[in-house]
LODRENSE-900606 format. One record per atom (N, C-alpha, C): residue in one letter; atom name; x, y, z. Coordinates in nm, 3 decimals, always signed. Layout:
+------+------+---------+---------+---------+
| type | atom |      xx |      yy |      zz |
+------+------+---------+---------+---------+
|    A |   CA |       X |       Y |       Z |
...
+------+------+---------+---------+---------+
***
This chain:
+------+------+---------+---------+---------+
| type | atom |      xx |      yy |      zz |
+------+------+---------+---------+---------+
|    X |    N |  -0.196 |  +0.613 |  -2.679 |
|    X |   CA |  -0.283 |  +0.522 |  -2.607 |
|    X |    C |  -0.425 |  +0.576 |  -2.617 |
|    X |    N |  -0.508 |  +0.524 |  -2.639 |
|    X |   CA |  -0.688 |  +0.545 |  -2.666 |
|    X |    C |  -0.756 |  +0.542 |  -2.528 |
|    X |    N |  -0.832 |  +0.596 |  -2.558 |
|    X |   CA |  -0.945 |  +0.594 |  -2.424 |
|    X |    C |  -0.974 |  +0.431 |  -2.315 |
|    X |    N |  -1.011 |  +0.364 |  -2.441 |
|    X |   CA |  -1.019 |  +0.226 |  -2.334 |
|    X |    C |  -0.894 |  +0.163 |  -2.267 |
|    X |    N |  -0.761 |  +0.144 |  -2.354 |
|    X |   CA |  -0.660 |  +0.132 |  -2.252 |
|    X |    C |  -0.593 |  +0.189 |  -2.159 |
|    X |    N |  -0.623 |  +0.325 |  -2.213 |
|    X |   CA |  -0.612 |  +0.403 |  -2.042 |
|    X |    C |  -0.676 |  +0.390 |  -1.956 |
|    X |    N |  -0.842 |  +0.355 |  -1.976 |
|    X |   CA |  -0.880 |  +0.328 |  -1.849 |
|    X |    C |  -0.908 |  +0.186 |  -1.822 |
|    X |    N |  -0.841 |  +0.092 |  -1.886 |
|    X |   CA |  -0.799 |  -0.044 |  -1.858 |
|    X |    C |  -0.677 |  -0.038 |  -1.732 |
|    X |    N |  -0.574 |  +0.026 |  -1.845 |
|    X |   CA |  -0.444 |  +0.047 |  -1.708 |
|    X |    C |  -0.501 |  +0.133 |  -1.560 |
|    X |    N |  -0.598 |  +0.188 |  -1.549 |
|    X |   CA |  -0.645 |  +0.298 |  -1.475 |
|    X |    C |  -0.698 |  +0.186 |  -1.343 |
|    X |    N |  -0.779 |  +0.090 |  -1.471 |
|    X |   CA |  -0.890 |  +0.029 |  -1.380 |
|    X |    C |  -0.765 |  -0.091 |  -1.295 |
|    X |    N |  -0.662 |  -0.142 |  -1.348 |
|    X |   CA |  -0.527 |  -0.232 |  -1.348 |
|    X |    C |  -0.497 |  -0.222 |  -1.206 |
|    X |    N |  -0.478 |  -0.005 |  -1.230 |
|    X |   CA |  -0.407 |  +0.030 |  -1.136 |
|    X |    C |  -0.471 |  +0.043 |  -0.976 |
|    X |    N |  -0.616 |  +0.100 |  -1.034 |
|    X |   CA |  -0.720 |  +0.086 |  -0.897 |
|    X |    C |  -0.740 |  -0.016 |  -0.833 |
|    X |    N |  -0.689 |  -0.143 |  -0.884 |
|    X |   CA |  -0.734 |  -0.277 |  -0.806 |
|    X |    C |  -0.588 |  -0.325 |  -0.758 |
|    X |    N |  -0.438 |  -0.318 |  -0.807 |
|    X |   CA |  -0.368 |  -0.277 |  -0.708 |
|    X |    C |  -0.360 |  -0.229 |  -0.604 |
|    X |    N |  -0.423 |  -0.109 |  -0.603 |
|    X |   CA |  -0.440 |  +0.019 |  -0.468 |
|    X |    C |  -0.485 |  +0.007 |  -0.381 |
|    X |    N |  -0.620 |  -0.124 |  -0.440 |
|    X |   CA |  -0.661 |  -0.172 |  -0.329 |
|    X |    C |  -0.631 |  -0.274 |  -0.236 |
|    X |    N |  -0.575 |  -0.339 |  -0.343 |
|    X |   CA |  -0.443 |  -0.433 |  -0.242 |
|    X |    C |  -0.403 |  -0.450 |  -0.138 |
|    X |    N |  -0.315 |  -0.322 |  -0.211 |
|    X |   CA |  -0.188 |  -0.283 |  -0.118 |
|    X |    C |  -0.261 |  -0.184 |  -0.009 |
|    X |    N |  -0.369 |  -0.125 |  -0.024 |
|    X |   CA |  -0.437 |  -0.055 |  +0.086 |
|    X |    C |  -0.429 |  -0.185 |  +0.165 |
|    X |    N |  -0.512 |  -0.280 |  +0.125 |
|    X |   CA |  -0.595 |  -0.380 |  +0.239 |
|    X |    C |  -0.502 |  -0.450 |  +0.344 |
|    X |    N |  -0.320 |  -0.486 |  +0.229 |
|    X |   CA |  -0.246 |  -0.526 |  +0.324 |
|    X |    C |  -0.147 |  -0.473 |  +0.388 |
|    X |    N |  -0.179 |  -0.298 |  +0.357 |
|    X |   CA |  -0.128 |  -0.185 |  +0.474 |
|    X |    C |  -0.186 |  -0.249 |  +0.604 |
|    X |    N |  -0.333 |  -0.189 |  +0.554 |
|    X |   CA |  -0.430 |  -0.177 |  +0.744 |
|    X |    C |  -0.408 |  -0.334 |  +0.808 |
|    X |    N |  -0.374 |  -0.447 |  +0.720 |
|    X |   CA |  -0.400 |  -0.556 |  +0.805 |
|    X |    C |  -0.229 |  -0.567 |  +0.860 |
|    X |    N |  -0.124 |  -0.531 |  +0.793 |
|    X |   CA |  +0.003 |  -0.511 |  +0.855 |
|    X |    C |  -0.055 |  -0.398 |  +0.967 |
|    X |    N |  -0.096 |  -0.241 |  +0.986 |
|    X |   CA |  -0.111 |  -0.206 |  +1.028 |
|    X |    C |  -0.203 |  -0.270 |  +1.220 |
|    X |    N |  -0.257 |  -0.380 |  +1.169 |
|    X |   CA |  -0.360 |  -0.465 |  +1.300 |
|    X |    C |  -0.224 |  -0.530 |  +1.360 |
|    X |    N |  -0.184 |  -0.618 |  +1.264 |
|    X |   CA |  -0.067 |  -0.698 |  +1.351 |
|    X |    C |  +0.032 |  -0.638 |  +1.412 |
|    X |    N |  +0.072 |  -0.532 |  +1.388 |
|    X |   CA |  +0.209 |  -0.454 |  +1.448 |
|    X |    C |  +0.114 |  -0.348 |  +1.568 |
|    X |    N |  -0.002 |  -0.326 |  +1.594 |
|    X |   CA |  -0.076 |  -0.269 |  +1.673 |
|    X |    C |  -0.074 |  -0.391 |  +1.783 |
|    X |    N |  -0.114 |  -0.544 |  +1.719 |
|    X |   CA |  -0.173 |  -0.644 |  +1.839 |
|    X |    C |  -0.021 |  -0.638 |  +1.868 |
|    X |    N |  +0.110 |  -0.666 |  +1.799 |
|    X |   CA |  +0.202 |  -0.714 |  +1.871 |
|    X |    C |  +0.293 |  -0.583 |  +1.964 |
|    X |    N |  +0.227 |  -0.479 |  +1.924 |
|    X |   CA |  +0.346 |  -0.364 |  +2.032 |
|    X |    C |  +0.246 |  -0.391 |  +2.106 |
|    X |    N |  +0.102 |  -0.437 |  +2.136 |
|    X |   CA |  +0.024 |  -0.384 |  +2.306 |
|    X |    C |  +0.079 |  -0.591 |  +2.369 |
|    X |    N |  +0.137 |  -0.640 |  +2.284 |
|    X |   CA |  +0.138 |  -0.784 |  +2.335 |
|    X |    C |  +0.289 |  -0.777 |  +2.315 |
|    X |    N |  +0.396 |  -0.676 |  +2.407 |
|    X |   CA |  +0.516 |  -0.696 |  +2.387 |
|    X |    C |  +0.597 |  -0.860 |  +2.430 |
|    X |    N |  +0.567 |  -0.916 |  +2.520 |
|    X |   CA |  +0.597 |  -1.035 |  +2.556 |
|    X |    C |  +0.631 |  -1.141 |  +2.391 |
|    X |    N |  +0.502 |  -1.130 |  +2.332 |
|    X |   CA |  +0.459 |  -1.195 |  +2.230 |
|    X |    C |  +0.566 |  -1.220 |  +2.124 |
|    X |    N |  +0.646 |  -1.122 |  +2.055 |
|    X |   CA |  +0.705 |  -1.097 |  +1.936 |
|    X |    C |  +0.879 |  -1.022 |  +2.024 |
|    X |    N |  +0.954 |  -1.025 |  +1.881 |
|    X |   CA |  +1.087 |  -0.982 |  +1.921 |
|    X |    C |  +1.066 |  -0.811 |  +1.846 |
|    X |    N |  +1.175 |  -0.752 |  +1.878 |
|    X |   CA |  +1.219 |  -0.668 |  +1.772 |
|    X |    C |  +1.276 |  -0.651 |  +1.639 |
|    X |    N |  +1.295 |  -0.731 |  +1.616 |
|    X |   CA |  +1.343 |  -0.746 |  +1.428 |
|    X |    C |  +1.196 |  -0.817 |  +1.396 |
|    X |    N |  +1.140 |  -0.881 |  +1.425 |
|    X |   CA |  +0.961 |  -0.880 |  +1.384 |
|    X |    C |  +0.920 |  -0.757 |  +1.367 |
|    X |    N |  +0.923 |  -0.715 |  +1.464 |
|    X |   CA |  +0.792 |  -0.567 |  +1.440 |
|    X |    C |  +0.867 |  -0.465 |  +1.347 |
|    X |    N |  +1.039 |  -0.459 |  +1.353 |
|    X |   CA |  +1.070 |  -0.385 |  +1.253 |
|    X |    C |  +1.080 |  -0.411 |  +1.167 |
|    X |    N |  +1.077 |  -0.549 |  +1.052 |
|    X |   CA |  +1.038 |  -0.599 |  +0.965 |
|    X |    C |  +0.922 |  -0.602 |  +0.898 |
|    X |    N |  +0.780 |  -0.603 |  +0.990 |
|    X |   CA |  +0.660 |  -0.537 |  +0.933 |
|    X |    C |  +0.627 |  -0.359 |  +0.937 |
|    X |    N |  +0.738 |  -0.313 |  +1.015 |
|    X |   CA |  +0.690 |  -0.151 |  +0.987 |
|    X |    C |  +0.807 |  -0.138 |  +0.843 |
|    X |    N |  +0.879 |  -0.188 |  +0.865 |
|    X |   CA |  +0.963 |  -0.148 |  +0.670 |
|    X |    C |  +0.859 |  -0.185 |  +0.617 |
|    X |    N |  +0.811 |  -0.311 |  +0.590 |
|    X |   CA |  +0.688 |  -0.360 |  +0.480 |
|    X |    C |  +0.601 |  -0.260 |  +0.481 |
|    X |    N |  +0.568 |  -0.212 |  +0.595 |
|    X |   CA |  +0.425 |  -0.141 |  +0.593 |
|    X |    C |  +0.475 |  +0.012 |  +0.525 |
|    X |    N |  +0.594 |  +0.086 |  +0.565 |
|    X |   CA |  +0.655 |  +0.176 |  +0.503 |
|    X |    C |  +0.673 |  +0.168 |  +0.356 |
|    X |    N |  +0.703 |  +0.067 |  +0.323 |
|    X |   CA |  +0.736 |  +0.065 |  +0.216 |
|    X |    C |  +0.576 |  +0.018 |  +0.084 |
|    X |    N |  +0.532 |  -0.039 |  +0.155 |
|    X |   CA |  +0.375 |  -0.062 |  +0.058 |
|    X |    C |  +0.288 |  +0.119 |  +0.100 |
|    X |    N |  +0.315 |  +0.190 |  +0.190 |
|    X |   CA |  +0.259 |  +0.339 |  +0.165 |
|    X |    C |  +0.347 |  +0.402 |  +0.032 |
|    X |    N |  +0.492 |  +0.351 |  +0.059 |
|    X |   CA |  +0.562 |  +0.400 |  -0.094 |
|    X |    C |  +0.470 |  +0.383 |  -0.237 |
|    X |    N |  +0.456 |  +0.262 |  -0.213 |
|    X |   CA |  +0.426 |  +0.220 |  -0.323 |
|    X |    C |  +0.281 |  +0.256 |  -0.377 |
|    X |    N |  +0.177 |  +0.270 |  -0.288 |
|    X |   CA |  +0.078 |  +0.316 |  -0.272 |
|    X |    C |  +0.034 |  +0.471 |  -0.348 |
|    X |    N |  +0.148 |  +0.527 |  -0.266 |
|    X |   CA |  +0.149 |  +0.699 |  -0.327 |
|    X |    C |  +0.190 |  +0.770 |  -0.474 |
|    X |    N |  +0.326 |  +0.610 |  -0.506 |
|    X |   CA |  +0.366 |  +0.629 |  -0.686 |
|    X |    C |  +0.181 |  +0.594 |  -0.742 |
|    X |    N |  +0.120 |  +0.498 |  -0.686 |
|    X |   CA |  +0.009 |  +0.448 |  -0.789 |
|    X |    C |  -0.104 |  +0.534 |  -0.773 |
|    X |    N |  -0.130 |  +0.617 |  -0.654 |
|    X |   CA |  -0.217 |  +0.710 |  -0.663 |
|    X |    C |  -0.143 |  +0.829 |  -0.770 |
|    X |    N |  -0.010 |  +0.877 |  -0.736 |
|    X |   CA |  +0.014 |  +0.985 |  -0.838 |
|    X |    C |  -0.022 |  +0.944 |  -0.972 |
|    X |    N |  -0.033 |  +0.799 |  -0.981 |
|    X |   CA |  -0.019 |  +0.783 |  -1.156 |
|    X |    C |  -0.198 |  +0.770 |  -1.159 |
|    X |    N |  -0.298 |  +0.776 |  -1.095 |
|    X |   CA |  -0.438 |  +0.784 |  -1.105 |
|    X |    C |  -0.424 |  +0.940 |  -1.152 |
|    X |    N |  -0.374 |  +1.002 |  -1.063 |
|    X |   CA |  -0.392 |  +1.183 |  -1.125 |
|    X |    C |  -0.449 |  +1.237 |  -1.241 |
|    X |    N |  -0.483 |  +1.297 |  -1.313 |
|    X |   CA |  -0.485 |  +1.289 |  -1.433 |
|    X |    C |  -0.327 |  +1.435 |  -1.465 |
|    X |    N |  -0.313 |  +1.405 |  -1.536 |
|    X |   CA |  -0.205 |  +1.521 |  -1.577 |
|    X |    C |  -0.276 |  +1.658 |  -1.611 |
|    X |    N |  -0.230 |  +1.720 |  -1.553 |
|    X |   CA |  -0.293 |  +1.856 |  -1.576 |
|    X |    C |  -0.252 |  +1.935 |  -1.656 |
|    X |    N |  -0.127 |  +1.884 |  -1.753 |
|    X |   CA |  -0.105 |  +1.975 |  -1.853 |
|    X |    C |  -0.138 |  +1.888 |  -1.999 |
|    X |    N |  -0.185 |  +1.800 |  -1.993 |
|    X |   CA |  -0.235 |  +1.702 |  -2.123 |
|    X |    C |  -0.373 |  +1.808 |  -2.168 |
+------+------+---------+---------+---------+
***
């Protein structure tokens, strides 16, 4: 792979990241408004957006490792 498609996939991958950052923190707002508004929501809601939200930090951390650069290349 050459210089520009690596940092094509690079640049691919950075605008993913940001994504999935943006719809961490905004999962992160709603599961904040709905535990201080317990009345509001059930429990399989809020544990349904903390898996999502668990699981997009997963995903988050494979796409930062793959920003890394390899240190033995």
């Amino acid at each position: 792979m050459d210089y520009d498609e690596n940092e094509n996939e690079n640049e691919i991958l950075r605008e993913k990241l940001r994504e999935l950052h943006l719809e961490h923190r905004d999962l992160d707002d709603v599961i904040s408004h709905l535990a201080e508004n317990i009345s509001d929501f059930d429990q399989l809601k809020l544990r349904r957006l903390k898996k999502r939200k668990l699981n997009l930090k997963d995903q988050i951390s494979v796409l930062e490792s793959k920003l890394i650069p390899d240190l033995n290349a």
